[in-house]
C-alpha positions as CSV (number, residue, x, y, z in Angstrom):
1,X,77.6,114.9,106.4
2,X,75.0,114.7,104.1
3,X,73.2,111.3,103.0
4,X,71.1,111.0,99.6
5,X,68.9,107.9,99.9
6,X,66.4,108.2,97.2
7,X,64.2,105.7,95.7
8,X,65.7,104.7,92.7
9,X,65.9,102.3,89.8
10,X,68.1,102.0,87.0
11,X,65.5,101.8,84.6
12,X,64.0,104.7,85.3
13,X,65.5,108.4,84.9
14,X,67.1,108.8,88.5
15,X,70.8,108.5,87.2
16,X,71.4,111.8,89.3
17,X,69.9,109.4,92.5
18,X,71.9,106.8,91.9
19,X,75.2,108.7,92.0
20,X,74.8,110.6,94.5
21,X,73.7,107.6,96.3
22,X,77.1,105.9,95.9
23,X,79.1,109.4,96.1
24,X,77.3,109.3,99.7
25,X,78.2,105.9,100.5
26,X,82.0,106.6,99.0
27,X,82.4,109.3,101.3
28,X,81.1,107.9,104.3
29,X,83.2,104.8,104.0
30,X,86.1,107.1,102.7
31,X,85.3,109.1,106.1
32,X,85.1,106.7,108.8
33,X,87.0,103.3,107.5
34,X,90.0,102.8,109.4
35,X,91.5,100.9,106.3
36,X,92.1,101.9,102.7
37,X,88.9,102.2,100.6
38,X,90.5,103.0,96.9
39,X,90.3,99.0,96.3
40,X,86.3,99.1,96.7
41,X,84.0,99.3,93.5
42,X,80.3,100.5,93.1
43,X,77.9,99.6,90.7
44,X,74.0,99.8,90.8
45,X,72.2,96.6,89.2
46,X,68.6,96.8,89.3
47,X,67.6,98.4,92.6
48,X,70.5,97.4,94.3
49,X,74.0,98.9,94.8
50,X,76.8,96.0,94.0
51,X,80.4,97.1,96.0
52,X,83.0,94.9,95.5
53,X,86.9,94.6,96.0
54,X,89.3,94.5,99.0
55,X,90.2,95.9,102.1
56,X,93.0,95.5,104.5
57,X,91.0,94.8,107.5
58,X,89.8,91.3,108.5
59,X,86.4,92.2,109.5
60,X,86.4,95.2,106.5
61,X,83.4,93.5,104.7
62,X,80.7,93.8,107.7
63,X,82.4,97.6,108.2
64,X,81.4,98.1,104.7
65,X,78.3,96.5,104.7
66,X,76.9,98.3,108.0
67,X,78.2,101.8,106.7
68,X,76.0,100.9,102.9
69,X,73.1,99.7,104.8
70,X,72.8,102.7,107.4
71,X,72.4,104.6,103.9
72,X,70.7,103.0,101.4
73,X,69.1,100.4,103.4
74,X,69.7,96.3,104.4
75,X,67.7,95.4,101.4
76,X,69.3,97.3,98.8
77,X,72.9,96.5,99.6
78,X,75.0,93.7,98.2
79,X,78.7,93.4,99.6
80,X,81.5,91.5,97.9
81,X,84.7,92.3,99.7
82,X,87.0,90.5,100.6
83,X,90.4,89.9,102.6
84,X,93.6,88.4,101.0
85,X,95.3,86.7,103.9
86,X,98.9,88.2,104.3
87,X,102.0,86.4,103.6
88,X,100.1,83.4,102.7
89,X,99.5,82.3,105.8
90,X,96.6,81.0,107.4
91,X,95.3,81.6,110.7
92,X,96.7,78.0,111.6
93,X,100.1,79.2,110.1
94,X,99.5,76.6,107.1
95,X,100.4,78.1,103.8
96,X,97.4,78.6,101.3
97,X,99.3,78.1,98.4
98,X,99.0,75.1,96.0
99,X,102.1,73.0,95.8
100,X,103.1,70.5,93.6
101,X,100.3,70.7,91.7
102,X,97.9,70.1,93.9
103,X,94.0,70.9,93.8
């Protein structure tokens, strides 16, 4: 597997960096997640590349976050991925839903 992890800003004229910076971190994560990926977004803003979305997996975000990190490095990383909790169920067994109206 080949890894691109150039130094890159949007600003500048490294569009060619930038996506093959997130077509490596795509295909690692597409690779080696043992959960769905298709729900992830990338996105550079500034320096940084943005993922966001969902995964499956309860611990899915660090997975994600370790994989983006190993490639372009901890401080050019920001995860947003989350976990929708199934059946609406808590891990108490509460429901999450709003009833009645309430906030």
């Amino acid at each position: 597997m080949v890894f691109i992890r150039p130094e890159f800003d949007c600003r500048g004229s490294g569009g060619a960096d930038v996506s093959g910076l997130i077509a490596s971190i795509k295909y690692a994560l597409a690779s080696e997640a043992p959960f769905d990926t298709q729900n992830l977004c990338f996105r550079v803003l500034g320096t940084s590349v943005v993922i966001e979305g969902q995964v499956s997996h309860c611990s899915g975000d660090d997975f994600v976050r370790r994989i983006a990190e190993d490639i372009a490095g901890a401080d050019r990383v920001l995860v947003r991925v989350g976990c929708p909790r199934s059946n609406g169920l808590s891990k108490t067994g509460h429901s999450t839903s709003k009833e009645n109206g309430d906030a």
